[in-house]
C-alpha positions in Angstrom: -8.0 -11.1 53.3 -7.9 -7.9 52.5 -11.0 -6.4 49.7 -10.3 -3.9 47.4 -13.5 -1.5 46.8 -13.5 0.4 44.0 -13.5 4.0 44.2 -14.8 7.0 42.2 -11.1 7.2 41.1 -10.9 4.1 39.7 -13.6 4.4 37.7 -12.8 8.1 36.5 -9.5 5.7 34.8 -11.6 3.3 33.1 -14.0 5.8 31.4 -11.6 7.2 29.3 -10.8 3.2 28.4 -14.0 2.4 28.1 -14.8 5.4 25.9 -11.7 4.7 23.0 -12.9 1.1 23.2 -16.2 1.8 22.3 -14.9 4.3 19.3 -13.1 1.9 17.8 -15.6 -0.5 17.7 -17.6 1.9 15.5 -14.9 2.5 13.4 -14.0 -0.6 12.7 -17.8 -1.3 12.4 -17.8 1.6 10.3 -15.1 0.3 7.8 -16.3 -3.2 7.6 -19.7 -2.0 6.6 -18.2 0.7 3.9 -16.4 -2.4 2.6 -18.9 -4.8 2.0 -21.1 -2.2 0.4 -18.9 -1.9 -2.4 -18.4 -5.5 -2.2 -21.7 -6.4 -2.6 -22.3 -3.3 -5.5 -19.3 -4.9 -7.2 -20.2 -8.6 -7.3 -22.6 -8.3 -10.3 -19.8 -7.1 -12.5 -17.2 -9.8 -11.1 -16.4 -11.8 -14.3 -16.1 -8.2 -15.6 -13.7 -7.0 -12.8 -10.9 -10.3 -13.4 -11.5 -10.2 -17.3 -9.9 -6.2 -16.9 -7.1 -7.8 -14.6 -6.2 -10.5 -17.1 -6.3 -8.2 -20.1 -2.4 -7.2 -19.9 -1.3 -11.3 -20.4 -4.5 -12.4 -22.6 -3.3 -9.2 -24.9 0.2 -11.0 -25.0 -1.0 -14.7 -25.3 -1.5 -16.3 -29.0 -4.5 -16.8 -30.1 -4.2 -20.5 -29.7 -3.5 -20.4 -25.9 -6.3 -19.4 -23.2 -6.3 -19.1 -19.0 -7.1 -22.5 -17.6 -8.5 -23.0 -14.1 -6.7 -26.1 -12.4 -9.2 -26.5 -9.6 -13.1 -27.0 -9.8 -13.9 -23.9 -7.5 -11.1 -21.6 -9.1 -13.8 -20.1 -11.8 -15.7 -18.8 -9.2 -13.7 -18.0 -6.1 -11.1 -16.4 -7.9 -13.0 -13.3 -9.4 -14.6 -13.6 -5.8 -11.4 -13.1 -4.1 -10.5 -10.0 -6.7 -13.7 -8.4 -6.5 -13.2 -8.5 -2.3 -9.7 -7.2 -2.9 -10.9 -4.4 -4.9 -13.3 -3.6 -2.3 -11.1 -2.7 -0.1 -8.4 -0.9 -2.7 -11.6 1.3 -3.5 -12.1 2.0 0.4 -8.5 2.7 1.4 -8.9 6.4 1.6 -12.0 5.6 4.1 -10.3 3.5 6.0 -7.6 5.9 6.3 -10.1 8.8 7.3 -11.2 6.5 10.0 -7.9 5.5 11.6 -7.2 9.4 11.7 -10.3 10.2 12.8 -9.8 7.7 16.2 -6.0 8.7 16.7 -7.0 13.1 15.7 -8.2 13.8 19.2 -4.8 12.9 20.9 -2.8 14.8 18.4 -1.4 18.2 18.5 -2.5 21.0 16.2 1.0 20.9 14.2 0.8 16.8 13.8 -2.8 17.3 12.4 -1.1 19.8 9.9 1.4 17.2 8.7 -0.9 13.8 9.4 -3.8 14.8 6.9 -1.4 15.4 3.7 0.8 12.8 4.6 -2.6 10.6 4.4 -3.9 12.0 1.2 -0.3 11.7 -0.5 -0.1 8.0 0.3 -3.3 7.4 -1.0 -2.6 9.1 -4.1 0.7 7.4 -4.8 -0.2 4.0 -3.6 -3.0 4.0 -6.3 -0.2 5.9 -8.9 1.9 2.4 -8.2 -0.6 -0.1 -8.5 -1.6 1.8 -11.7 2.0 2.1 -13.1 2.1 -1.9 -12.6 -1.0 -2.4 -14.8 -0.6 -0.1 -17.5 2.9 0.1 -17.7 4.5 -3.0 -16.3 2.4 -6.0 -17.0 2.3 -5.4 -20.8 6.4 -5.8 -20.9 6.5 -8.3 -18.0 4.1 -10.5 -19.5 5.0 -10.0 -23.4 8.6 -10.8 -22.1 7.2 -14.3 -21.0 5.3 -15.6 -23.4 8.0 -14.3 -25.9 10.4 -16.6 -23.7 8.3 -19.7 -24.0 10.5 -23.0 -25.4 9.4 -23.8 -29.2 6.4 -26.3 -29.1 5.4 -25.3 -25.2 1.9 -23.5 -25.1 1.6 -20.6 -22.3 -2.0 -21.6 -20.7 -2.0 -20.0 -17.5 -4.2 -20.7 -14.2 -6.3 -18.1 -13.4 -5.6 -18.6 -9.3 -1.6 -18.3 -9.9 -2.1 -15.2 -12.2 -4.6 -13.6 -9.5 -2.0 -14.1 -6.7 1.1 -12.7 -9.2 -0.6 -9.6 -10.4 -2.0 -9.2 -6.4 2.0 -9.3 -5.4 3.2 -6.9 -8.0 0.1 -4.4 -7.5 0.9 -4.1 -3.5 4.5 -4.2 -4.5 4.3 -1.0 -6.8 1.7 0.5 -4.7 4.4 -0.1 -1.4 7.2 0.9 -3.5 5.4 4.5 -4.5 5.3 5.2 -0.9 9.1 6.0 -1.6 9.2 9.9 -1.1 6.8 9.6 2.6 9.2 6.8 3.8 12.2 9.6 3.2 10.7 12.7 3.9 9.2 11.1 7.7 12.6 9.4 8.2 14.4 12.9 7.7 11.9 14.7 9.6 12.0 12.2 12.1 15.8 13.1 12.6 16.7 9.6 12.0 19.2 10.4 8.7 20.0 13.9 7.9 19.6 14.6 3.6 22.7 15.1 3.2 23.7 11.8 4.4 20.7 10.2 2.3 22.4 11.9 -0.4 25.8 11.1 0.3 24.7 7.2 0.8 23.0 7.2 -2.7 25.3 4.8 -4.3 24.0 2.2 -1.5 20.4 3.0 -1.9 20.2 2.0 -5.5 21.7 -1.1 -4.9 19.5 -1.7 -2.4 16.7 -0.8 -4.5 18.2 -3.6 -7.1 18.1 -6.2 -4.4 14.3 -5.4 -3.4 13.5 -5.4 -6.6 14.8 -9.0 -7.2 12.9 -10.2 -4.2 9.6 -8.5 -5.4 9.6 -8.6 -8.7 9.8 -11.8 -11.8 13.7 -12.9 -12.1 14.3 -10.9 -15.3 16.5 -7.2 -15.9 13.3 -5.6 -17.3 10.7 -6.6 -14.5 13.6 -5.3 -11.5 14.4 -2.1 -13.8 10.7 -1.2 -14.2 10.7 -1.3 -10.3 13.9 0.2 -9.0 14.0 3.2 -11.8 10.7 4.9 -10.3 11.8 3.7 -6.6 15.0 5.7 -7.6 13.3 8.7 -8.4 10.8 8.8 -5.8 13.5 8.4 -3.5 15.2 11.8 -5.1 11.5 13.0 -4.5 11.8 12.7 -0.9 15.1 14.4 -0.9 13.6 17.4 -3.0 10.5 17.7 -0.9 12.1 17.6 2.7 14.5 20.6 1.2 11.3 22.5 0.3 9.2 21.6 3.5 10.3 23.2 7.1 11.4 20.9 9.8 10.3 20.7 12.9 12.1 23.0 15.4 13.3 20.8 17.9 14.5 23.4 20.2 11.3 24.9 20.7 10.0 21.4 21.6 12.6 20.9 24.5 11.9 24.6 25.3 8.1 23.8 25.8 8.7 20.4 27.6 11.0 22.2 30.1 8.3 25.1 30.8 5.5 21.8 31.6 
């Protein structure tokens, strides 16, 4: 039986290993704690935080009809679970910074130039979404609804269903603003050309249509409110990857050869 000692080689490799495990532990460490610090600072005001959420269909409701809670823990966990999901919407540009500052030391100087606005951007128009869905498309949504309601049927909705809607539409608006990174990367990447993109535009919107009736309420005004700004985000992407230099690939296969 042959024993295998270890040698000053071997554990030269498992330094390096050792060493990214060890950083990611404190990043994620790191996010966790950032996390439930604004948790906590947030809990006080949590009755606060869901009574802002449930504005948009309370504005809509009549004055007769009320939110309901279905199940004896609901009153609580619910404004719970939304004040832990706002925790972490508040922290996503932390979290971000964390992720890039693990994966920075293995990048190249030009990926660092592109990584950090790509970051910021999303950030920016994630939040731009999930603040178009509030102000702009839960008033018509939910005013569409209870317009809707049969004669002699009182709207009286639980607070647990309307928590878990207004959670899909937020993270679907805040996804769907991430429109113009998704097609600037995939031209840069040299996946699609924009011209194609442009050519294919017909098909995109349709596309769009069909997202939008898996994502959004069943109803023309809730999938129009979606796939209009997804449309011109989209034309966004086109605009900006005509204004921002591509990469020169040339030069890459140039370098790689010379290594």
């Amino acid at each position: 039986m042959k024993i295998h000692k270890t040698t000053d080689a071997d554990i030269d490799q498992e330094a390096p290993l050792i060493e990214h495990l060890i950083e990611l532990r404190t990043r994620l460490l790191r996010t966790l704690i950032a996390i439930a610090a604004v948790f906590f600072c947030l809990v006080p005001f949590s009755a606060d935080i869901y009574a802002l959420l449930a504005r948009p269909l309370l504005e809509q409701l009549p004055e007769t009809s009320s939110m309901i809670a279905t199940e004896v823990a609901s009153p609580f966990l619910t404004p719970f679970k939304m004040t832990l999901v706002l925790a972490i919407f508040i922290t996503i540009p932390y979290v971000l910074y964390q992720i890039w500052a693990f994966v920075a030391p293995g990048l190249y100087q030009q990926e660092k130039r592109l990584v950090v606005p790509l970051l910021a951007s999303s950030s920016v128009l994630f939040y731009l979404g999930a603040a178009f869905a509030y102000f702009a498309v839960f008033p018509i949504i939910f005013g569409f609804f209870t317009r809707i309601a049969p004669e002699g049927v009182a709207v009286m909705t639980d607070i647990n269903h309307y928590f878990n809607f207004t959670l899909k539409m937020f993270f679907a608006f805040g996804i769907a603003f991430e429109t113009p990174i998704a097609t600037l990367l995939t031209i840069r990447a040299g996946l699609v050309s924009a011209k194609k993109l442009a050519e294919l535009r017909p098909y995109i919107i349709v596309a769009l249509f069909v997202i939008a009736m898996l994502l959004t309420p069943p109803d023309v005004i809730s999938q129009s409110l979606f796939t209009i700004p997804m449309w011109l985000l989209f034309e966004l992407g086109l605009l900006l990857s005509k204004w921002l230099p591509m990469p020169d690939t040339n030069l890459d296969v140039e370098t790689d050869s010379n290594h």
